[in-house]
N, C-alpha and C positions, 0 to 999 in steps of 0.2 A: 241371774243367780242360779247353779245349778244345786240341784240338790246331789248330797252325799246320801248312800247307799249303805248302811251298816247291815252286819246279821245282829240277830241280834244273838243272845249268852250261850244259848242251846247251840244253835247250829252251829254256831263260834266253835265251843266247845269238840264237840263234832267234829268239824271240818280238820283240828287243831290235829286228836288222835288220830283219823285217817291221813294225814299229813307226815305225822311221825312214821307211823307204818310205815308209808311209803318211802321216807328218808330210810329206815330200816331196808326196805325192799333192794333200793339205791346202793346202799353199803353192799349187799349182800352181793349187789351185779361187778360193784366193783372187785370182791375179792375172788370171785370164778373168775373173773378174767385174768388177774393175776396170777389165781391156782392153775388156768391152764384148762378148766373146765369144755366141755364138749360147744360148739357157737350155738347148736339148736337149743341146747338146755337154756343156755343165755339171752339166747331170742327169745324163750317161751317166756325165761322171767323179765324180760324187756317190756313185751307184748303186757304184762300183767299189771307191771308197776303204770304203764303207759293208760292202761282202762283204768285203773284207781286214779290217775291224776283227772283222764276224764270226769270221773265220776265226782270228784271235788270241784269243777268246774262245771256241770249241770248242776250243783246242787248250792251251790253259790248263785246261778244265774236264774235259780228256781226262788231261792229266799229273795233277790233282789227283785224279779216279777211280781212277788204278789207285796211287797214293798210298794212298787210303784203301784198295784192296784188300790193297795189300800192310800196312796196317797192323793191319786185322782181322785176317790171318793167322799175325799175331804175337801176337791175343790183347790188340790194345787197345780198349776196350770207346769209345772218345770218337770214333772212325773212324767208325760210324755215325752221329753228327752229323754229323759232318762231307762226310759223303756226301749224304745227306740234302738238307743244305746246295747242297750242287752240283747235286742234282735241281732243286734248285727254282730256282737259278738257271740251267741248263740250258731249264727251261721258258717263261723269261721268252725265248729266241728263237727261239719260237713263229712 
């Protein structure tokens, strides 16, 4: 049985606004390029939006670690997958 990894409300919450931003961010790449905007300007805001998704994806695999710390320490043996798990996607951003 594998355990399921929630955030929990806060981070949720969190992750949810930094999300929108960045859909906002998104919009904003799509209409310079439409507008005809300069590529560097467009790269910068690529580059930008690209760190904010990072940064929701450390910060996910952060709530989901101590998740699993705290599940080992109740003695559930499937927390080691699941961590596991997180390593390895932690390493995909590389």
């Amino acid at each position: 049985m594998e355990t399921a990894l929630r955030v929990d409300a806060e981070v949720q919450a969190t992750l949810v606004t930094r999300l929108r931003r960045i859909q906002g961010q998104v919009e904003g790449l799509q209409r310079m390029l439409t507008d005809g905007r300069d590529c560097a300007e467009i790269a910068q805001q690529v580059a930008a939006a690209r760190a904010a998704l990072n940064r929701v994806a450390i910060d996910l695999i952060t709530a989901g670690l101590e998740r699993c710390i705290q599940l080992e320490i109740e003695g559930m043996p499937q927390a080691a997958k699941a961590r596991s798990k997180l390593k390895k996607t932690f390493l995909m951003f590389r």
